[in-house]
C-alpha positions in Angstrom: 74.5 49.6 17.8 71.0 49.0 17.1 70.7 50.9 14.0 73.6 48.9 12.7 72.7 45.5 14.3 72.8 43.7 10.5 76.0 45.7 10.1 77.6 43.4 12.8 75.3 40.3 12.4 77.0 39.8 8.9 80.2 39.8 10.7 79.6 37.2 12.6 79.1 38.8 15.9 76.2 39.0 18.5 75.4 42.3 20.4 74.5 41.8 24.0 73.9 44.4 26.4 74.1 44.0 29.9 71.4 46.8 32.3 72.0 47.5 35.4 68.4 47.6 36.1 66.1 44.6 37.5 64.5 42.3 34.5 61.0 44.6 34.8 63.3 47.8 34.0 65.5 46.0 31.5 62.7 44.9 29.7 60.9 48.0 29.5 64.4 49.7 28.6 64.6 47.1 25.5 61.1 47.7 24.5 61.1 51.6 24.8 64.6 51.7 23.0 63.3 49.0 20.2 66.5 47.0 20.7 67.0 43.8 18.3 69.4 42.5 20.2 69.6 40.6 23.6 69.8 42.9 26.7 70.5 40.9 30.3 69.5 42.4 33.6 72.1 42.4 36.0 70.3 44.5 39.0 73.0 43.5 41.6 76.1 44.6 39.0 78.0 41.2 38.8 79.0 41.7 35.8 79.7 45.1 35.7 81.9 44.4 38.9 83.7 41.9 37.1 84.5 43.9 34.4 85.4 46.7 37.0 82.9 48.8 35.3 82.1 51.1 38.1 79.7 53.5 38.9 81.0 57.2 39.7 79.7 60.7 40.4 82.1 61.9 37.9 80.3 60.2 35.0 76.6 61.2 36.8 75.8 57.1 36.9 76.5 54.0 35.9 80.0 54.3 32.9 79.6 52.2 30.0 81.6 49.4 28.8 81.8 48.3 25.7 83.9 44.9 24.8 84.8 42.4 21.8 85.2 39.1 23.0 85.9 36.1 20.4 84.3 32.8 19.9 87.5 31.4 22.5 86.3 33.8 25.4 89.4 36.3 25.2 88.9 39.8 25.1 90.2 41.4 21.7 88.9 45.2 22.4 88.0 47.4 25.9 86.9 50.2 26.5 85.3 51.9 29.8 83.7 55.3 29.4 84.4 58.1 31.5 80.7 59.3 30.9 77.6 58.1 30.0 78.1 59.0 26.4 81.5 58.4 26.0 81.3 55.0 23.8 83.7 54.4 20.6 81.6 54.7 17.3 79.8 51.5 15.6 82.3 52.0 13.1 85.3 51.5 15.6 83.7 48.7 16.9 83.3 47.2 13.1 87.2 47.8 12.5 88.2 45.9 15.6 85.9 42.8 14.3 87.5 43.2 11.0 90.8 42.7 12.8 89.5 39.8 14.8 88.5 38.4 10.8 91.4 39.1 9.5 93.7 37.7 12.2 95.5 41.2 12.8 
């Protein structure tokens, strides 16, 4: 994502990543990862709860989520890894904005 943050900036969408770290671990995270975009801290996983992202043995941690949500707050593309790694490619994600753009 960060390497094609202007990729999705030019269509129209913000990347925001949510740690499940306290703000001190998030930052550093941010800082040693040089991400441009906003990364939130959510050390007590509220929002990983609510978006019944949950942590497993199976996936050795915390599974990643990755969504597209529109300007009206509705969820137009999910999807919860099995593994740390398992995230759909940048340009997966860039199809399912185009979608959102073209009203598919």
């Amino acid at each position: 994502m960060r390497d094609d943050y202007e990729q999705f900036k030019s269509r129209g969408a913000e990347i925001v990543c949510v740690a499940p770290h306290d703000l001190t671990e998030t930052r550093q995270l941010a800082e040693a990862l040089n991400l441009p975009f906003p990364v939130l801290a959510d050390a007590e996983r509220k929002v990983f709860q609510a978006y019944d992202i949950a942590s497993s043995a199976w996936s050795l941690g915390q599974r990643p989520g990755l969504y597209v949500i529109d300007r009206q707050g509705i969820i137009r593309f999910a999807h919860v890894g099995w593994q740390q790694w398992d995230i759909p490619s940048n340009r997966k994600v860039r199809a399912e904005l185009d979608k959102i753009d073209s009203g598919h």
